[in-house]
Structures are given as C-alpha cells and as structure tokens.
C-alpha positions in Angstrom: 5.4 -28.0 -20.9 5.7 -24.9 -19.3 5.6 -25.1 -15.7 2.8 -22.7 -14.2 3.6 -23.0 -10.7 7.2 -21.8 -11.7 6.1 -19.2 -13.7 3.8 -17.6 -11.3 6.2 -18.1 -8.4 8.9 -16.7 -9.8 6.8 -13.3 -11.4 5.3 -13.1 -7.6 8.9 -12.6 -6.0 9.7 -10.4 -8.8 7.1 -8.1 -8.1 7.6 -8.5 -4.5 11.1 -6.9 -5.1 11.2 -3.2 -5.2 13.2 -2.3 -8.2 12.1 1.5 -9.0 14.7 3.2 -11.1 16.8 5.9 -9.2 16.8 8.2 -12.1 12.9 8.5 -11.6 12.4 8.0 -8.4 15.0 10.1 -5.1 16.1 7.3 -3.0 14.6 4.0 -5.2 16.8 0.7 -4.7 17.6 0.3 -8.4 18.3 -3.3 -9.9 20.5 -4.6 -7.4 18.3 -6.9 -5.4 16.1 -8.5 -8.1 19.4 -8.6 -10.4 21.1 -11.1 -7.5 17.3 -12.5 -7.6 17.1 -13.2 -11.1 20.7 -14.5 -11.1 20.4 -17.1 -9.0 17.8 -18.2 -11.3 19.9 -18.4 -13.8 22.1 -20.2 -12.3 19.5 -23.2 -11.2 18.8 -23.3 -14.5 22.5 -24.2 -15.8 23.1 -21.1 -17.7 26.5 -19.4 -17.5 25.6 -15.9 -15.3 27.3 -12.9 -15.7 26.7 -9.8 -14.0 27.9 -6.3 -14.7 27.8 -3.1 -12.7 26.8 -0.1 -14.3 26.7 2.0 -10.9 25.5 1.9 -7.1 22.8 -0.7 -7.1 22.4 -0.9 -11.1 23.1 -4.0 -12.8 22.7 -6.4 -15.8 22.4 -9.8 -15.4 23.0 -12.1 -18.3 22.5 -16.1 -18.1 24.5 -17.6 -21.5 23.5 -21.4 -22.4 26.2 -22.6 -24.5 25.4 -24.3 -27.7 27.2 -27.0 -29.2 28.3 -25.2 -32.5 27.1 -24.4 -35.7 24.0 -23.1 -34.7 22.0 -19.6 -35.0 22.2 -17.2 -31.5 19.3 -16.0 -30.0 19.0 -12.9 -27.3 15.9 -12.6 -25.2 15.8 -9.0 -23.3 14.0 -7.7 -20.9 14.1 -4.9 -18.4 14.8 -5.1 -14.7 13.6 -1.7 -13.8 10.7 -0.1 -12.5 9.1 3.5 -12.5 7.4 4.5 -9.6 4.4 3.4 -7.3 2.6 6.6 -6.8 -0.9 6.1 -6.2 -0.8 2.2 -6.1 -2.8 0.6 -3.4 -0.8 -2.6 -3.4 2.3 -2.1 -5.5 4.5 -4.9 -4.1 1.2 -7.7 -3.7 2.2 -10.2 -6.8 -1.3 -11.7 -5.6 -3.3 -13.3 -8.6 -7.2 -12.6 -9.2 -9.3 -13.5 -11.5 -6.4 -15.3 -13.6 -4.2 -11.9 -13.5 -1.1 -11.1 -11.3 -1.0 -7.9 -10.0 1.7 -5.4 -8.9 4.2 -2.7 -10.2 6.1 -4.2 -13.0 4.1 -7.2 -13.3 3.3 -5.9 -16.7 6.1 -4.0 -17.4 7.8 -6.0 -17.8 8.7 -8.6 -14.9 6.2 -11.6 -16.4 8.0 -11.3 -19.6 11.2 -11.9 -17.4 9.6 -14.8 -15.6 8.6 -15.9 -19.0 11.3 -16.3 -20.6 13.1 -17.9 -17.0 10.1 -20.2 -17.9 10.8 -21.1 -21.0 14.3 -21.8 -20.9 13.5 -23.8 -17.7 11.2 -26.0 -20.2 14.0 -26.3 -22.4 16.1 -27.7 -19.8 13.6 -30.0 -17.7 13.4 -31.6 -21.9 17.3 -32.3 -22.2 16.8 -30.3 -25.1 20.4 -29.9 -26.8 20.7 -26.5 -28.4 23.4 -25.6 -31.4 23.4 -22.0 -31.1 23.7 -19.9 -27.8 21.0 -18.6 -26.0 21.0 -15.2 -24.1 19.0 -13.9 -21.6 20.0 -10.4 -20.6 17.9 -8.5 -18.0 18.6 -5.7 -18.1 18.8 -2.2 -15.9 17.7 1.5 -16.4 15.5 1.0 -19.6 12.7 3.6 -18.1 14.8 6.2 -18.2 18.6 6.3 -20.3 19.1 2.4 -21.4 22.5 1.9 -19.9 21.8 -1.7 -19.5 20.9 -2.6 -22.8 23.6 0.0 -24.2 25.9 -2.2 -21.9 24.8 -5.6 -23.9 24.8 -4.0 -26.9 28.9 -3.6 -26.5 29.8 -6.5 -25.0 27.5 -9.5 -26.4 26.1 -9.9 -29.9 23.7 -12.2 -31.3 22.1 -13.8 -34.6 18.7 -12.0 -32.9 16.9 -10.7 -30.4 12.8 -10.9 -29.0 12.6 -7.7 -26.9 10.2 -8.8 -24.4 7.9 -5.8 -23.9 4.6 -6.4 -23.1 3.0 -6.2 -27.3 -0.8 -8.3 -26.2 1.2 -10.5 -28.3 1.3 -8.7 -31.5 4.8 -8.9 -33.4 6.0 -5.3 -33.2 8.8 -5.0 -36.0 9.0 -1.3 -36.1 8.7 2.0 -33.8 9.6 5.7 -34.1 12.6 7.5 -32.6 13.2 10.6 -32.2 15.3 14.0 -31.9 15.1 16.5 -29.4 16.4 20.0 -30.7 17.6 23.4 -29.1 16.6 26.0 -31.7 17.8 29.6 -30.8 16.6 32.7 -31.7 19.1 35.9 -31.1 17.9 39.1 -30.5 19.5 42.3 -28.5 19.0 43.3 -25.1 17.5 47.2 -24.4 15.6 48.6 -22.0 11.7 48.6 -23.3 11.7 51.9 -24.5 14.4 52.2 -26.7 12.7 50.3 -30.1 15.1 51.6 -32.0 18.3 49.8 -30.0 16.6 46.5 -29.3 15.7 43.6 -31.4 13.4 41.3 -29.7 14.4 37.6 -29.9 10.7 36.5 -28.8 8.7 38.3 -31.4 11.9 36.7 -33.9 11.2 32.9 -32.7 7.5 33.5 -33.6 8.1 34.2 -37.3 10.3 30.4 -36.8 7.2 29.3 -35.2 5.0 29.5 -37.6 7.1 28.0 -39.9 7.6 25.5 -37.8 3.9 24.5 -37.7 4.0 24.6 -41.6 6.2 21.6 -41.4 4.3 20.1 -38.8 1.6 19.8 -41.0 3.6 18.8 -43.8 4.7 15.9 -41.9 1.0 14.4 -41.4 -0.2 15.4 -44.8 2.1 14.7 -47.4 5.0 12.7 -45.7 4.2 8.6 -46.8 2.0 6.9 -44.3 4.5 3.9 -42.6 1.7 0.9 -41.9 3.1 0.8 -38.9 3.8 3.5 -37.2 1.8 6.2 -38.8 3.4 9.4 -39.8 6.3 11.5 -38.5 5.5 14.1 -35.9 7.0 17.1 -34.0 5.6 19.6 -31.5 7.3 22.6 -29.4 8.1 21.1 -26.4 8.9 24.2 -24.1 10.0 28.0 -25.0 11.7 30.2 -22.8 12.6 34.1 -23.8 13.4 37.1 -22.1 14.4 38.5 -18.7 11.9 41.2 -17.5 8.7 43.1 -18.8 11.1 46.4 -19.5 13.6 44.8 -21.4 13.8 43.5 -25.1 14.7 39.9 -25.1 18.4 39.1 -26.4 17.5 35.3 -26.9 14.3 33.3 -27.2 14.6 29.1 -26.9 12.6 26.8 -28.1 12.9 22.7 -27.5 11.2 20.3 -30.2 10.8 17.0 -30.6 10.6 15.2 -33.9 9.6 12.2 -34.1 11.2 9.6 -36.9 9.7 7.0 -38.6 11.4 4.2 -39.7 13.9 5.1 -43.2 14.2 8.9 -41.5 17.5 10.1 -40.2 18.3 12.7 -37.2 20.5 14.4 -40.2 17.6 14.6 -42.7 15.3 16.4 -39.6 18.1 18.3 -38.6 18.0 19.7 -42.5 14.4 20.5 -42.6 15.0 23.1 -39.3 18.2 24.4 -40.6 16.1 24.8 -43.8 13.8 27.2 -41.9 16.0 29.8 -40.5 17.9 29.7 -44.0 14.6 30.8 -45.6 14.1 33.7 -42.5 17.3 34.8 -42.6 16.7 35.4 -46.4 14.0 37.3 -46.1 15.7 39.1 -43.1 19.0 39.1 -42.8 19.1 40.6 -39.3 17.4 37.0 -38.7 19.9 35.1 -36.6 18.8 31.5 -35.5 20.7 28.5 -34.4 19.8 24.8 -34.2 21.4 22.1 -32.0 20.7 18.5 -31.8 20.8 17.7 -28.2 19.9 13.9 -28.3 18.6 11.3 -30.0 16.8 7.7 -30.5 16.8 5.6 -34.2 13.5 4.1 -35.4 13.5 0.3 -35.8 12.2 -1.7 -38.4 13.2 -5.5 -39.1 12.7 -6.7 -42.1 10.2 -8.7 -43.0 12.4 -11.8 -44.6 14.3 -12.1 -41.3 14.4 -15.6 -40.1 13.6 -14.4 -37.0 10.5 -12.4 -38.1 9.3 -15.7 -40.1 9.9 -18.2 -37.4 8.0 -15.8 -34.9 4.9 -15.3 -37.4 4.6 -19.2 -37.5 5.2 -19.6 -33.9 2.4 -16.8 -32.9 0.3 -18.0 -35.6 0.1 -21.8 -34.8 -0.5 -21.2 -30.9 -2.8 -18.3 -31.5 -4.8 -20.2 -33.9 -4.9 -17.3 -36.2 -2.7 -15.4 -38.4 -0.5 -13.1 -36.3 -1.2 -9.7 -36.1 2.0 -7.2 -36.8 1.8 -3.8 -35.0 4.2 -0.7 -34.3 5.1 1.3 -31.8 4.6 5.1 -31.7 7.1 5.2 -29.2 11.1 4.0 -28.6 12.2 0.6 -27.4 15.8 -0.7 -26.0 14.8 -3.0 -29.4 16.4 0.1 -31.5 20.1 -0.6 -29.9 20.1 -4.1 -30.4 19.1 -3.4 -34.4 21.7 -0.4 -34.4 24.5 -3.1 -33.3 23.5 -5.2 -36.3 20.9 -7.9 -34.4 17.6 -8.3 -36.3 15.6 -7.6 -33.5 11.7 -7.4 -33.0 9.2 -7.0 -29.8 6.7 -9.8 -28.3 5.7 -10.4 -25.1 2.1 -10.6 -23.3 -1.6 -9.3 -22.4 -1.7 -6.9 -19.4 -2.7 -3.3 -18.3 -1.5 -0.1 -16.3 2.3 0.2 -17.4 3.0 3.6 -15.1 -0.7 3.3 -13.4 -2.0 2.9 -10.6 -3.5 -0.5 -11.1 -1.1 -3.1 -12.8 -1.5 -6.4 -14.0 -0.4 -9.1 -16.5 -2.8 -11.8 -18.1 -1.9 -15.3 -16.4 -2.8 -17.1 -19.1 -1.2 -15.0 -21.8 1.5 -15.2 -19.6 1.7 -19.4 -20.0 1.2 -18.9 -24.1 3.9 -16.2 -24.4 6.2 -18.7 -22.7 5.2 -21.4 -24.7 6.3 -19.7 -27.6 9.5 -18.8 -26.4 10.5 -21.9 -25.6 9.4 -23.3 -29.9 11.2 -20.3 -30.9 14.3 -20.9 -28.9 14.5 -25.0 -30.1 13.9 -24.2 -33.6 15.7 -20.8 -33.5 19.0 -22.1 -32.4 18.6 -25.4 -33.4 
C-alpha cells in the first residue's frame, strides 16, 4: 500500500525547497538543498546514498538497494531541478486543492520523485526481498545541459530505466532529438558602390535558403511518418549578415535546427545540408558555404519486445483498467543518455499541468496510481 500521507508530505517539502537551475535563472540555489533533502530520505529508507558534486550547489543523489543476486537492475530517474518562477503567485505553496498539489516543480517533476520515494518506501514497509538492484538517481541540471544524468550515465548502469517525466501516464518509448547547425555563407567585403569588387554573402545565403525550405518540406511530405513522433523537422533558427548599409556583406550565418526522429543520424542530416551547398556551388562555383555541427541530442526509441516495455504495458494496463496508451515525445528527454549507454529505457510518470507556467500542479490521485505501479514494476522487475 502506498502510503498517501508520505507521499504528499514528502512532494510538499519538495516543492517548498527552491531548486531553480542556475543556468536559467542569475543567482538560483541549484540542487544542493533538496539533494541533502532527498538524501536523507533515502537513507530512512535503507538504501545505500551516494552523492556526487557536479559544481557549486549542483548535485546527484543516488539511493542503491542491494539485491541479493541473480536478479534484473532497475533505474528509476528523475530530475532535481527547476526553471524559474516568473509570474507564479505561489511558487513555493505545496498546498493541495481540489485533490491537486500545487507549486513549481510539483509537476515537473518533484511528485514523480516523491513517487518513486513512495514506492520504494512500500517495498520496504512489505519486507519485500529484491534479486536485482534498484536505483534511484535524482538527478541535477536536466532543464538546461543534463550533467546529472550524463554523470549516472558514466558511473552506474542498469538492466533499465523508467524516466519519470510527467507522461498523464502514457508509456512514451520514443522522442526526437536533434542537431543544431552553423551554416556559413562567404562573400567579400566592399564598400556599396563598388558591385563589381564585392560579393554579397546575404543575397548568397538566400539562394541556400530556399533550398533549405525545399528540404523542409521534403521532410513532412515524403520522409515516413514514425507513429510516434510524427515527422522530422527543421526551421532557421536565427540569421545574422553584414556590417553596415554601405558595405557588401563578407559572411552571412544562419543557425538551424533539425529535428531527428528515431532511426535518423546527426551524420545522415549533416549530409542532406552539405548536399545543398554541393548542388550551389555547382551551379556557381564562386558559391562558397560551410556547415558545422555545433551540438546535438539522439532520438530514443525502445523496442517494443523489451522486458521492460512488456512488464510496464501489463502494469499500466491492469491498474488503468484499460489497455495502455503509448505516446512520443516531440521533444528530448535525459531518457536518450540512458538508451545511448545501452539501458532500455522508456518515460512514465503522472497527470499534471503548467510545466514552465505560471500555475503548476500534479494530480493527487494519479500521483497514488503512478506510485502504485512503481512499486509492481520494481517486485516483479528485479525479482
């Protein structure tokens, strides 16, 4: 049984903790606080605690409970962080209305922490003896560059992994990534009235422009259609050319983002830009254009036979009542590392509204179910 009271306590003192990132917010506390919070938990609960620093006032926390051998290892994750509280009325309150808990993070994603604290507190108050080892990593920084779960990805490993993010408790077993690009257009600097001397970068990137928006099409017309996350995007993010109305511009740069499904590379996106300027600069071979990968994100998709995928579709399904629904994300989750490190990982957690709004709150009672399942998963996962 899980215990409510716990539960809601526990979510109220999260929220109560101010845990905005610092990467988002000049002068926010970071993880620190609710980390030491969250690891004293932990440690109630019987679990080995670890805690890492991964800078000034950032820091994972992971609880370990030992199984006796033999068994499979499942990692629960979820994120520590916050954004910020702009706008909020009462972003701090963890008070409870009409069956929902309100405050920043309460959603995102501090009741799926307090769930799974929940859970494994369940597990324990039943003497249940597990095989395999269970992990609980909460983890810092995932609203802005996922150190923390980059972190666990090097140091712990596991059979799978539930990413805890708030899914109204669909099974999300695949989402997008992406690529962010530098593409540069070279031209040569004159003064505006010598058209014979300069080459004007700007007027260049538009002829890569409107290729560009040839392939954008492409992409949502004759790409495949993934049932779960649509089809792959891009749009020009920002574009920046020249120095002054009397001068021709020597360089014209545009940012784009691509976004990946699942089965598409950064290499194979990459290809299709550098595929561009090859067909400009052979139609022009004054055409000079550069592209530069400057960062990037992998899809995720776990397979459908995964025993983890299985044993969560019977889970869902039996507490729901009805055949759980799958879904995908649009956008990236921390759930991509975990996959990446060779974890068959997927995303469930509960019912809310207002992740980065100014009104935030997580479903009580979804809240109770999502830790319900956690803690059949967990027995029958590990054994």
């Amino acid at each position: 049984m899980i215990d409510q009271s716990y539960l809601l306590n526990v979510l109220a003192r999260m929220v109560q903790i101010d845990s905005r990132n610092p990467d988002l917010t000049a002068g926010a506390p970071g993880e620190a606080e609710i980390g030491a919070y969250v690891a004293g938990l932990m440690a109630e609960l019987g679990l080995e605690v670890e805690t890492e620093t991964l800078g000034e006032n950032r820091v994972n926390v992971v609880g370990i409970w030992r199984g006796t051998g033999n068994g499979r290892s499942l990692m629960l994750n979820g994120h520590l962080d916050t954004v910020g509280v702009e706008g909020m009325a009462e972003p701090y309150s963890g008070a409870v209305r009409d069956g929902k808990l309100y405050g920043r993070g309460s959603y995102d994603m501090k009741g799926s922490l307090a769930a799974m604290l929940a859970a494994t507190k369940a597990l324990h108050d039943q003497g249940v003896q597990l095989a395999g080892d269970l992990l609980l990593t909460a983890v810092a920084d995932e609203e802005y560059a996922s150190i923390g779960t980059e972190a666990i990805a090097r140091r712990y490993t596991a059979d799978a992994a539930i990413v805890t993010e708030p899914t109204h408790m669909e099974i999300v077993c695949a989402h997008r990534g992406f690529v962010w690009y530098d593409v540069t257009v070279v031209g040569r600097a004159a003064h505006g009235s010598l058209y014979d001397v300069g080459i004007d970068a700007n007027m260049r990137m538009g002829r890569f422009l409107a290729e560009l928006e040839k392939l954008e099409v492409a992409l949502r017309t004759e790409r495949p259609l993934h049932p779960l996350t649509g089809y792959p995007s891009l749009h020009a993010a920002t574009l920046h050319g020249g120095s002054g109305l009397s001068t021709y511009a020597d360089r014209c740069t545009l940012q784009i983002e691509r976004r990946l499904n699942p089965g598409e590379t950064e290499a194979q996106a990459t290809a299709e830009l550098q595929a561009i300027i090859d067909q400009l600069t052979a139609a022009d071979s004054t055409f000079q254009a550069m592209v530069k990968p400057l960062f990037s994100r992998t899809p995720l998709e776990a397979p459908a036979d995964a025993p983890i995928v299985q044993l969560v579709d019977k889970v869902v399904s039996q507490k729901l009542g009805q055949p759980a629904t799958y879904a995908g994300m649009r956008g990236w989750t921390d759930a991509a590392i975990l996959a990446d490190a060779g974890i068959d990982a997927l995303l469930l957690g509960p019912i809310g509204e207002g992740a980065h709004a100014a009104e935030e709150w997580v479903d009580v009672q979804s809240l109770m179910d999502f830790a319900a399942m956690l803690t059949e998963i967990v027995a029958e996962f590990c054994g």
